[in-house]
C-alpha positions in Angstrom: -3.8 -9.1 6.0 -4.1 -10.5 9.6 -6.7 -13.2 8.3 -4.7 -14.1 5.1 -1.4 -14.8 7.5 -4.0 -16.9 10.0 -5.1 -19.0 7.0 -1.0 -19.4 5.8 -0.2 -20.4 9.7 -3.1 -23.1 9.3 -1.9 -24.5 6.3 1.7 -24.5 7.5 0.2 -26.4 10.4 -1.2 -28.5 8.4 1.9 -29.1 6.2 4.0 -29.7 8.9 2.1 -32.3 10.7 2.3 -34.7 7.2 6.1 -34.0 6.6 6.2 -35.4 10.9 3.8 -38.0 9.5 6.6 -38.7 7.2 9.2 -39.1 9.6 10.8 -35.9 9.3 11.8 -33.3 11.9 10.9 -29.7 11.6 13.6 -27.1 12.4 11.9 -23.8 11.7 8.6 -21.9 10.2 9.3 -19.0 8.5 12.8 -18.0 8.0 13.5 -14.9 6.3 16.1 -13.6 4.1 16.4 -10.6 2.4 15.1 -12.0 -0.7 12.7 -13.7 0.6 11.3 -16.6 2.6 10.9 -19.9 3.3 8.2 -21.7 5.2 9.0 -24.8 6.4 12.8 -26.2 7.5 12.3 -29.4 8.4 15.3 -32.2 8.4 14.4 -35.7 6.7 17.3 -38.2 7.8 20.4 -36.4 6.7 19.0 -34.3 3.9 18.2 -30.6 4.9 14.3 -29.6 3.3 13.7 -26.4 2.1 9.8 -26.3 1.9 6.9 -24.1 0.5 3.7 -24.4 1.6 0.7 -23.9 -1.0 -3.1 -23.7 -0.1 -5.9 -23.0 -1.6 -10.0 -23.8 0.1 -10.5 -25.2 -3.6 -8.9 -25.7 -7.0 -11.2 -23.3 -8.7 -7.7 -21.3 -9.4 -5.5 -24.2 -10.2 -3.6 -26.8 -8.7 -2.0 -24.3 -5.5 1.6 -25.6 -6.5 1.3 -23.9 -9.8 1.8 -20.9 -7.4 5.3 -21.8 -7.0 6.7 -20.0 -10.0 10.1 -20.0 -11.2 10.9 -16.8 -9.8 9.5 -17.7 -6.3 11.9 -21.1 -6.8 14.8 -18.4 -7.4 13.8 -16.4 -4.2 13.4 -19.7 -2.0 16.9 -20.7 -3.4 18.7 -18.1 -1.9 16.8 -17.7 1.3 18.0 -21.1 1.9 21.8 -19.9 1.1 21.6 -17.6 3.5 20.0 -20.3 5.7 23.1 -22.4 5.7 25.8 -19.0 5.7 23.7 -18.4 9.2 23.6 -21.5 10.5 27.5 -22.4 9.6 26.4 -25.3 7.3 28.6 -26.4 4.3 27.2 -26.1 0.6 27.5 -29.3 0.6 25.0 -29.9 2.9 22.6 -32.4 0.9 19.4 -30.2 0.5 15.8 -30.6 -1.2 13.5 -28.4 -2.3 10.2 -29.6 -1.6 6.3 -28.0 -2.0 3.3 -29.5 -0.1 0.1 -28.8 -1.9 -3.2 -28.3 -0.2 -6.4 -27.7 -1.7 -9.5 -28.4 0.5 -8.7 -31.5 2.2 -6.2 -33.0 -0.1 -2.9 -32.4 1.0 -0.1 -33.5 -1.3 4.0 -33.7 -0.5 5.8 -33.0 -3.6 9.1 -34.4 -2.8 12.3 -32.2 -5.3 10.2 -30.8 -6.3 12.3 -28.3 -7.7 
C-alpha cells in the first residue's frame, strides 16, 4: 500500500507541475470527502478545477483515463460539493472537471473532461 500511495504522490507531482506549466495555480492535493476524493484543486484564471490524476508505467491496461469511470465521476462530483460548502464558495462558482493522463512519459491534460 505504502509503495502504491508513493507512486500516486509521483504522478500527482507530476500532474501538478503541467497544470503550473499551464498557468494555473494549485490550491490543494488530496481533499477528502466522505464520498470520496479528489486529487488535485488547482485554480485556472477564475474557474475553480477539480482534477484526477491517472497513471499508469505503460498502456498495456488501457489508456489510464479509462480508469475514470462514471461512478468515480459521481464520487469526484460531490467531493467537490462539499469542497465549496467548506470553503464558503457559491454553486455558482464556475468549476471544471478535468483528468490528466499519464502513461510512461506521456502526460496528457484532458481539459472538461467530464
Amino acid at each position: 500500500m505504502e509503495n502504491r500511495r508513493k507512486t500516486g504522490s509521483g504522478y500527482e507531482d507530476l500532474a501538478a507541475a503541467c497544470l503550473e506549466e499551464k498557468g494555473m495555480r494549485i490550491l490543494e492535493r488530496n481533499f477528502h470527502a466522505r464520498h470520496g476524493e479528489i486529487d488535485l484543486i488547482a485554480q485556472d484564471k477564475k474557474t475553480l478545477v477539480f482534477v484526477e490524476v491517472k497513471g499508469r508505467k505503460n498502456d498495456r491496461c488501457g489508456d489510464p483515463a479509462e480508469a475514470v469511470t462514471f461512478e468515480k465521476q459521481a464520487a469526484i462530483r460531490m467531493a467537490a460539493r462539499v469542497y465549496l460548502m467548506k470553503r464558503h464558495l457559491s454553486e455558482e462558482t464556475p468549476c471544471r472537471f478535468d483528468v490528466v493522463s499519464i502513461c510512461g512519459e506521456d502526460v496528457r491534460h484532458l481539459k472538461d473532461a467530464f
